[in-house]
N, C-alpha and C positions, 0 to 999 in steps of 0.2 A: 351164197355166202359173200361173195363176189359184189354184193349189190349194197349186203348188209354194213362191210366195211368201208364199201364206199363213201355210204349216207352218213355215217360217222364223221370222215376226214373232209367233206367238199361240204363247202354252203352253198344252199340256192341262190342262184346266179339273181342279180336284182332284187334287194330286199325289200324296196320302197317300188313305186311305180313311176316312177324313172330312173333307168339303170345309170351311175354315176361312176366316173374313174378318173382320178388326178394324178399327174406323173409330174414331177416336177426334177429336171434334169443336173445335175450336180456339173458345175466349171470345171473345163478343160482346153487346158493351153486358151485361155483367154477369154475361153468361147461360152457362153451363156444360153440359158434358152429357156425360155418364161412359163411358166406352168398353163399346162393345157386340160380344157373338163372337155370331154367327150362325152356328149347324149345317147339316148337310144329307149327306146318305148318295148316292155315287155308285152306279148301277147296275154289278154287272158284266159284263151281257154285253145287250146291246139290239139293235135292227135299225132298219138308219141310216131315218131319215125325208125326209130329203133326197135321197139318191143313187140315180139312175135305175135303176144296177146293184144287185142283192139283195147287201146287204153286211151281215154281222153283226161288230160292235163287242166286243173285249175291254178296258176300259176300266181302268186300276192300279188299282181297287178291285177288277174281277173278278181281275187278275190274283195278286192280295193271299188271295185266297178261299181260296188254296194255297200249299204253300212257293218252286214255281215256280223250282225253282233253275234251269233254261234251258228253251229256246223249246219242247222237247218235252215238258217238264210244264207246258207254259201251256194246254192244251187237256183238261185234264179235267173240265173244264164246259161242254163243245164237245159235241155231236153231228154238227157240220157237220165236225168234223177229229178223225180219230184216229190216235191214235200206236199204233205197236207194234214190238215189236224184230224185225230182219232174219234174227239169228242167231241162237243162243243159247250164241256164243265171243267175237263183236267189242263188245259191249254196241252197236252202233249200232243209231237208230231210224231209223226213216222212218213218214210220216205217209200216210196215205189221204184223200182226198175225192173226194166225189157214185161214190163205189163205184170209184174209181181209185185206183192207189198214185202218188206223191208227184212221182214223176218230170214227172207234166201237172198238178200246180201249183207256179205261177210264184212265186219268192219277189222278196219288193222290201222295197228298202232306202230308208225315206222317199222311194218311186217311184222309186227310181232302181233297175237291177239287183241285183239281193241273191247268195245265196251260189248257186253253180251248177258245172260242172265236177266238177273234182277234187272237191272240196269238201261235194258235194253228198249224198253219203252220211254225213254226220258233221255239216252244216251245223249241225241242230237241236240238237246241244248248245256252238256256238258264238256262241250270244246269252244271256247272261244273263239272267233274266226280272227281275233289280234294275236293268237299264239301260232297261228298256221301260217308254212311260207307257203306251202301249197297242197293240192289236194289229185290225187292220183284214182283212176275212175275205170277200172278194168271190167268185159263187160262177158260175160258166158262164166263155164267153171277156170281156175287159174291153177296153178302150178299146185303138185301135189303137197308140196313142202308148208303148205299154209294150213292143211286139214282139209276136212271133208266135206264142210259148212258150207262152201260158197256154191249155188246153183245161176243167180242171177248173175250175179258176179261179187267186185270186192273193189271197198273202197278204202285205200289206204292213205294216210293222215302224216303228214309231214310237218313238224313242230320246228319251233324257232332251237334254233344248236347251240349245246357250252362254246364249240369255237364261234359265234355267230360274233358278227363284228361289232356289234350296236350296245355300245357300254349300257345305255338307258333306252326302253322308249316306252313311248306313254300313247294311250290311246284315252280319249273322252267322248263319251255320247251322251246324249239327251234326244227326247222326239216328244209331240203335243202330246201323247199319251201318259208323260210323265215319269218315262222310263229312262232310268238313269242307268251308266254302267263307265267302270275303270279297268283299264288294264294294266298292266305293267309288265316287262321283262327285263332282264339285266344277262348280259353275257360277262362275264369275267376268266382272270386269268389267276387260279390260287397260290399255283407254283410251276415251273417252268414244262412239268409235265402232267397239270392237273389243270382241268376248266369246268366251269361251273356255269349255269344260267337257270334263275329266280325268275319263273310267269306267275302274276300275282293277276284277282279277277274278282269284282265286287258289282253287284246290279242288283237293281228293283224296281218290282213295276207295282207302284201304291195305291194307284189308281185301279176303280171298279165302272166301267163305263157299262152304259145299257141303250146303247144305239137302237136297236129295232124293239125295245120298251117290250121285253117276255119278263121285267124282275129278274131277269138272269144276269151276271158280268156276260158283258161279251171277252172276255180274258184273264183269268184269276191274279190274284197279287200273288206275286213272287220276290225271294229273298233267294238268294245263291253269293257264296263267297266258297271259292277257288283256288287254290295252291299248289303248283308245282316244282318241284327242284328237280335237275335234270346234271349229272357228272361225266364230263369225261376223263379218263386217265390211260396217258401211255405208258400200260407197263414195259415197252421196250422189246428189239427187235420184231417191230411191225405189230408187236401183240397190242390192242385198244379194249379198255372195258370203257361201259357204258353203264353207267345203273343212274334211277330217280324214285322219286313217287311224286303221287297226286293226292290232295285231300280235298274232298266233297263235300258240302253242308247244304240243300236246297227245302225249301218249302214253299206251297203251293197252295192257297184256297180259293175255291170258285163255288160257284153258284147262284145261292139267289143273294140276293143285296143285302137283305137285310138281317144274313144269316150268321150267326155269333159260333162258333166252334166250342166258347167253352159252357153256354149258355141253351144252343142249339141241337146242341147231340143225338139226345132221343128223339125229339120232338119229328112227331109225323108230317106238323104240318108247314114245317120251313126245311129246305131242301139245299145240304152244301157236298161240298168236295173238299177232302183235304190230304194233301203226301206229304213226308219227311221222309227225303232220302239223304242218307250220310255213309259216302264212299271213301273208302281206303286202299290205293291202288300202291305196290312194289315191283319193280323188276330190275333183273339184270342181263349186261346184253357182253358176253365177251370171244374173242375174236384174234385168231391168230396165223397169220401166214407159215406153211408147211414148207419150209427150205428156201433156197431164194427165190423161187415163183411166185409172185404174187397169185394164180391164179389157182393153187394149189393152199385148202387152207378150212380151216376149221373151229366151229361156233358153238357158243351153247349158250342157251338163251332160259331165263326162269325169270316167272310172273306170280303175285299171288296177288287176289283182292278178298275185301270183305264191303258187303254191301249191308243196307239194314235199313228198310221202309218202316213206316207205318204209314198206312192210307185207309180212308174211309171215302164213301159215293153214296152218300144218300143212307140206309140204312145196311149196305154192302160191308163187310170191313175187309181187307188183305196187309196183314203183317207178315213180313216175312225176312229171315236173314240169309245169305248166302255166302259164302268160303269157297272159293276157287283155286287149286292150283295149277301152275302147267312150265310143261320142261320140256324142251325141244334142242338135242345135237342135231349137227350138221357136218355134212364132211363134202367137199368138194374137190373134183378132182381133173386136171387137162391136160390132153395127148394131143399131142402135136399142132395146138391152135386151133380143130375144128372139132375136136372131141370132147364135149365134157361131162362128166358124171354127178348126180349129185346123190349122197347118202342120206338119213337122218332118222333118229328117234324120237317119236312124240309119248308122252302122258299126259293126262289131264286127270282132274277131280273135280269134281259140282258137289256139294255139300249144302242141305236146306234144312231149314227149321220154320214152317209156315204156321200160322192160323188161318184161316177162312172162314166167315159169318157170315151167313146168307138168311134171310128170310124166311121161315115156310115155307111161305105162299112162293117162292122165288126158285125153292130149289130144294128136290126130296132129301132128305137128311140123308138117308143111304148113299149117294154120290158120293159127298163127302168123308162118307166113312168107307168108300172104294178106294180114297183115294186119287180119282182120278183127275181132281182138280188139282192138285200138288204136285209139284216136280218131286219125283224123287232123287235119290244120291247117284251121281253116275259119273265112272269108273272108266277112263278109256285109256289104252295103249297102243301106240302102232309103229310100221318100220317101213319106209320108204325110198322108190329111189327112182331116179327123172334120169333123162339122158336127153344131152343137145347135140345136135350134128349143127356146123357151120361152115356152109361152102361160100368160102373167098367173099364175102356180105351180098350176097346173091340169094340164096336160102338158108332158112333157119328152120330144123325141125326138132319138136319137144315131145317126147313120150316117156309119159309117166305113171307112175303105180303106188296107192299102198294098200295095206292092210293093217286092217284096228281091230280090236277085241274090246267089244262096249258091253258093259254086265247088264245093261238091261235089254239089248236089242242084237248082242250075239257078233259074229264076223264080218266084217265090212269092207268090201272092195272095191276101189275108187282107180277107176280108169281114167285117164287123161291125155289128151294130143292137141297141139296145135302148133301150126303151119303158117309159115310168114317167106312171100318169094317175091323178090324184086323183079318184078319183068320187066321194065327200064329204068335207069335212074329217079323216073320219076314218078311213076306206077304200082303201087305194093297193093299186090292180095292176098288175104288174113283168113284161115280156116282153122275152126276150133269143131274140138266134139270131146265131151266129159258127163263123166257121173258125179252128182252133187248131193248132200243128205245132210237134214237137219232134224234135231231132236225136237220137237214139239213142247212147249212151256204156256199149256192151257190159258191161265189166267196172264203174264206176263205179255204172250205173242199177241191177245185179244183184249187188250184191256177196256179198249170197246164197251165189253161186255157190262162192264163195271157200271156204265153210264145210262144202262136202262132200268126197269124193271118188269123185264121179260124174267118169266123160270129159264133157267140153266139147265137144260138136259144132255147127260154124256152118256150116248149111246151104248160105249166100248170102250174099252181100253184103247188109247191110244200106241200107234206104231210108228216107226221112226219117217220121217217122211222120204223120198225120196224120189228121182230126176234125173230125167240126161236133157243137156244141152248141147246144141249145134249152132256152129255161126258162122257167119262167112261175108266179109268185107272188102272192098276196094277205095286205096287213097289214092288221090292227085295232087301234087304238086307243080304249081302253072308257074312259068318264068316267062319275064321278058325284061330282054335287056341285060341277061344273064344274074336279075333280081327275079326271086321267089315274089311273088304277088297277091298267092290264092295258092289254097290246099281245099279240094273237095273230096266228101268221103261219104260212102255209101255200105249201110250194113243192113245185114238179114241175121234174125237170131231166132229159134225154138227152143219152147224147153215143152218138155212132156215126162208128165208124170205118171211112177210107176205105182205114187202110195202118198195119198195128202191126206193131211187132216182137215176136214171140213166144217166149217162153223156156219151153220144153215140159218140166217136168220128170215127166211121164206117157208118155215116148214108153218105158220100161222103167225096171227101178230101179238101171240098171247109170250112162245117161250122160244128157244136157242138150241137146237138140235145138234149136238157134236159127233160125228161120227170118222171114219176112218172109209176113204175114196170105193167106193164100187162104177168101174168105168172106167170113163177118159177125162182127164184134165190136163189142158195145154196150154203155151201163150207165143203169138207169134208177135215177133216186135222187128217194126221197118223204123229204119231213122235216116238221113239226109244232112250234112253237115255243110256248110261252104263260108269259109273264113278268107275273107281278104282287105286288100291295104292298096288302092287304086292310086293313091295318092299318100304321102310323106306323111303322116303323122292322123292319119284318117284309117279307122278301123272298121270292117263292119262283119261282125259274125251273122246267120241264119241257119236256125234248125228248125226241122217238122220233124215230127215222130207218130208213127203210127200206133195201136198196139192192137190187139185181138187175143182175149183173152175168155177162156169156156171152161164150164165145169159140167160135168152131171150133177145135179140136185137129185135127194131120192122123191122127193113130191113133184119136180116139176121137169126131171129130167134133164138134158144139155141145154145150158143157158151162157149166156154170156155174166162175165164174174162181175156182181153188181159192186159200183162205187171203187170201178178201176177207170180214167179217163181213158178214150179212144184214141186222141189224138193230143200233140200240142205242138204250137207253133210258137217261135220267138227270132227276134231280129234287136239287136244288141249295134247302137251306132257310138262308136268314141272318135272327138276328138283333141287332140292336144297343142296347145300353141308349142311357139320356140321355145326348146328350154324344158316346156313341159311347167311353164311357170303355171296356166292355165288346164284344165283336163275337163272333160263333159260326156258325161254317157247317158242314155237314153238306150230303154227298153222299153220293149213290146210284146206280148205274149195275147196267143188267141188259146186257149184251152176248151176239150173238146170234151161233150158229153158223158154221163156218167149215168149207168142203168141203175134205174133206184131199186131198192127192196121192194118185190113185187106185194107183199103183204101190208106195205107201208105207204107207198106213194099218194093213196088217194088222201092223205091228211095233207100233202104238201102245196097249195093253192096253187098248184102250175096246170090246173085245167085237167087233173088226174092226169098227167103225160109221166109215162113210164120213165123219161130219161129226165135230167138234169139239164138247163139251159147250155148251149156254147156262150163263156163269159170272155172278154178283155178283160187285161191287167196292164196298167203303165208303172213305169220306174224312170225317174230322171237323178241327178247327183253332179254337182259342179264341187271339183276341185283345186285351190288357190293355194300352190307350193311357194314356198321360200327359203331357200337354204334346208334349215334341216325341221322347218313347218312345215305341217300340211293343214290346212281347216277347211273342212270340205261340210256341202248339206245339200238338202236331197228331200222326196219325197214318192212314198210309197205307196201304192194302188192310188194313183192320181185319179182316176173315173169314179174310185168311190164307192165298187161294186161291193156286195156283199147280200150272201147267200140269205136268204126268207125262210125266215119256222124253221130255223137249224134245230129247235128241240119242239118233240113232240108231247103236247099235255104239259107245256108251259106251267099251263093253270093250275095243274091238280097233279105235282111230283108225287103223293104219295099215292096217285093209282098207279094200275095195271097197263095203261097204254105210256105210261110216260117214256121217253127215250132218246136221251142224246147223243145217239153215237150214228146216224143219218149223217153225215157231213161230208158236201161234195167240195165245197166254195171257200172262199174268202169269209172268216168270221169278224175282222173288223175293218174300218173302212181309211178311209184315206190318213196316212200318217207323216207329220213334216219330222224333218232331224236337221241336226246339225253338231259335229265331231270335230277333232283336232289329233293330231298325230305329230310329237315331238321326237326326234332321235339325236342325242347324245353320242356319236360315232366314239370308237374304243380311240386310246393316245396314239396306241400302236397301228390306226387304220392307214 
């Protein structure tokens, strides 16, 4: 709770990427003194020093480092998250973390639940990365008080604030691909106890490029316009509400070039993609201190959305609507400065109304009248409660608990602990161990699936999925000269599962085998971090990341989990003149291997080699500040690389072998940009 009202009353420190502060001193007895700007250069990516849980910080200067036009190009200075595309028809990504896909990390919306459902295949390009001041990256299961969802971990999303100080700002982009996009936000002040901030968001990408000449776009045109209002108000005696909404409009068509949607529909022998998603998101967030303690205090928090796709993949269709609710008290409670408790009650509702058209040939009619391609309605309640010991900022331990009652998968208990001890000022080691469980959303989790045509086969009814992770880390922080210099940090994470749902696309190359885990499925993930500043205005971050990730298959037994990378490497150099008048970053990334579908590979011209090449990727970006300008430009995958025969049977979408959903690499190639960034500072800054 404590955290909650925090984020409410403080703005992220440095809004721009160069942090700025003017004092200008008022005469006395005579005496004058000329206003002074004081510099200073935000990190962009650090590892919190505080927080018990291993959380790595994107901070608006990291997120600056790039053009960043939504939440799925905020991580390419990430080793701990990577993005990669699902298809190579619907342009949608999904992210990976600790060697899992996206689905077991939790997204939050300043802690409260973030995009999920329907949604959640498309989420990532529903956050503008000009509305974020930063991005918060916790890695194992997290605090009970968030739910039960998170395995991999949780990534929590920090938006520009009603009290944010920046009366106007404006963000413009453009790149050779002909994608344009605006942003807008406004912080204001209504009335002396009410503040408000308007994020406004308009893009399109018009253009249908066909680089490697399959007739396919290499990236479908897209239309999205974005709306958010965001309220704070102090109702008085420490009490803060919080409410906003979002509104959503996107659409999406890909495929072949010369495919007409309203002309093209039936027709077997031209081959498209198309989505309309229109989101409608509410919540409220309010919050009031329990006597004069600040630390003593109590929240309650309500969210409701409604989503509503239509989509079509070829001769696939998936329509579907979703209604959400969810209501989460909290009570917080501390004794004598090292004790604290926390209480709370959660609900939630999932409410769907689907179609699904599938094929014949694609998928035996009975499935679908199982049902088990459909989410059904589900129904959760639960009561929780976390306890923090805190000795003298020495150690910090967290042990937590709840239990839920979900109507369709019964009682649910969610253990958690983790462990943060300073063993010298400048030494922290981080141990986590939790239970994590996520609900399974067939068609949604795998949209994948969407993009072949492979038959569909569901085994079984699906089970809730479920995992324990374990983790355990060490930070350093190096001085000299009584300056911080370098922070190096080294983690270990497992997770192993008790109950997955498996999406077998090896059980042959004709169909899609979905079953419910018999065995062992794991993933162990090593990462390496080392951030330093050798020099005055000179940055250079380096990660590697390891991952190892295995499933049983029932045809082929323990395999390594195809079209998860093994490894990645990246080295991030910034620097900045005086002033920060100038800024230049430069990145490098080596990414590592990726097991293809063994049923699949011998189509791929790589010499039938079971794995995916090791590729590079460059990123460079110079930025030219003035006052309260920025115009910065940049260029994206500089070598140019880009993945071969990303879809199979090019030639012939309406056979049996065709399939885009293979994709390990880069689907288009080198891309120039060039942006501008205006901020209008509030009267009262």
């Amino acid at each position: 709770m404590k955290k909650i009202l925090f984020s409410l009353a403080v703005l992220w420190s440095a809004a721009a990427a160069a942090a700025e502060t003017t004092a200008a001193a008022d005469s006395l007895n005579d005496v004058s003194v000329e206003e002074v700007e004081v510099q200073g250069r935000q990190k962009g990516t650090v590892i919190s020093r505080i927080n018990p849980i291993t959380t790595e910080k994107i901070s608006s200067a990291g997120l600056k480092k790039l053009a960043c036009c939504n939440l799925a190009e905020s991580f390419e200075n990430s080793a701990t998250v990577t993005v990669g595309f699902s298809d190579a028809v619907s342009g949608t990504r999904q992210i990976r973390m600790l060697g899992l896909t996206g689905t077991y990390t939790q997204m939050l919306d300043e802690s409260r639940v973030g995009i999920r459902g329907l949604g959640s295949a498309y989420g990532l390009s529903y956050t503008p990365g000009a509305w974020l001041q930063g991005i918060q990256i916790s890695k194992g299961t997290a605090s009970v008080a968030s739910g039960y969802e998170a395995i991999a971990g949780q990534i929590n999303l920090d938006y520009r604030k009603p009290e944010g100080e920046d009366l106007l700002f404006v963000n413009a982009y453009f790149n050779s691909d002909l994608r344009g996009e605006l942003n807008l936000a406004s912080s204001f002040e209504a009335t002396p106890k009410l503040r408000g901030v308007v994020l406004l968001h308009a893009s399109g990408d018009p253009q249908m490029t066909d680089v490697d000449n399959n007739n396919f776009a290499d990236q479908p045109q897209t239309k999205q316009i974005n709306v958010a209002n965001r309220w704070l108000y102090s109702v008085g005696s420490g009490a803060l509400l919080h409410a906003g909404w979002q509104l959503i409009a996107e659409d999406r068509q890909g495929g072949q070039l010369n495919f007409n949607r309203r002309t093209d529909r039936d027709s077997l022998n031209k081959y498209g993609s198309y989505i309309l998603n229109r989101r409608l998101n509410a919540f409220a967030k309010f919050g009031v201190p329990l006597g004069d303690d600040e630390h003593n205090s109590f929240a309650l928090i309500g969210d409701y959305t409604l989503h509503d796709q239509e989509s079509f993949f070829g001769q696939k269709i998936y329509n579907g609507t979703e209604q959400s609710a969810y209501l989460n008290a909290l009570l917080q409670l501390e004794f004598r400065e090292m004790h604290h408790l926390n209480f709370g009650l959660t609900a939630r509702g999932d409410f769907y109304d689907e179609t699904i058209k599938l094929p014949s040939s694609l998928s035996p009619e009975r499935e679908i009248l199982n049902g088990f391609l459909k989410h059904e309605n589900e129904v959760v309640a639960g009561v929780f409660g976390e306890y923090t010991l805190n000795l003298a900022d020495k150690l910090t331990a967290i042990a937590g608990v709840r239990l839920d009652q979900n109507n369709l998968y019964g009682t649910l208990l969610t253990p958690r602990a983790h462990l943060k001890y300073n063993i010298t000022e400048t030494l922290i080691v981080r141990a986590s161990a939790g239970r994590g469980m996520h609900s399974p959303n067939l068609i949604t989790d795998n949209i994948w699936m969407m993009a072949s045509n492979r038959q569909i086969e569901v085994q079984e009814k699906p089970k809730m999925e479920d995992a324990w992770t374990y983790g355990l880390s060490l930070t350093a922080y190096i001085h000299k000269d009584e300056q911080e210099i370098a922070t190096v940090s080294a983690d270990v994470f497992h997770t192993e599962f008790t109950n997955q749902l498996i999406v077998d696309q090896e059980v042959s190359g004709k169909r899609i085998a979905i079953y419910n885990l018999d065995g062992r499925s794991y993933a162990n993930n090593y990462q390496i971090d080392v951030n330093l500043e050798p020099v005055q205005r000179l940055g250079i971050f380096a990660t590697f990341r390891y991952s190892d990730t295995r499933v049983n298959l029932t045809e082929m037994g323990m395999q390594q989990k195809p079209l998860i990378d093994r490894f990645k490497g990246l080295l991030n150099v910034s620097y900045a003149t005086k002033f920060n008048k100038w800024m230049f970053d430069v990145t490098a990334q080596i990414n590592g291997q990726n097991r293809l579908p063994s049923s699949q590979y011998v189509h791929y011209d790589y010499d039938a080699s079971e794995y995916s090449p090791v590729y590079p990727m460059f990123f460079a970006q110079v930025t030219r500040r003035h006052r309260n300008l920025e115009v910065y430009a940049g260029c994206e995958n500089i070598a140019n690389y880009m993945q071969k025969n990303p879809i199979i049977s090019a030639g012939d979408p309406a056979g049996n072998d065709f399939n885009a959903s293979v994709v390990w690499g880069p689907l288009m190639g080198r891309k120039f940009y060039i942006g501008m960034r205006y901020t209008i500072p509030s009267w009262k800054r």
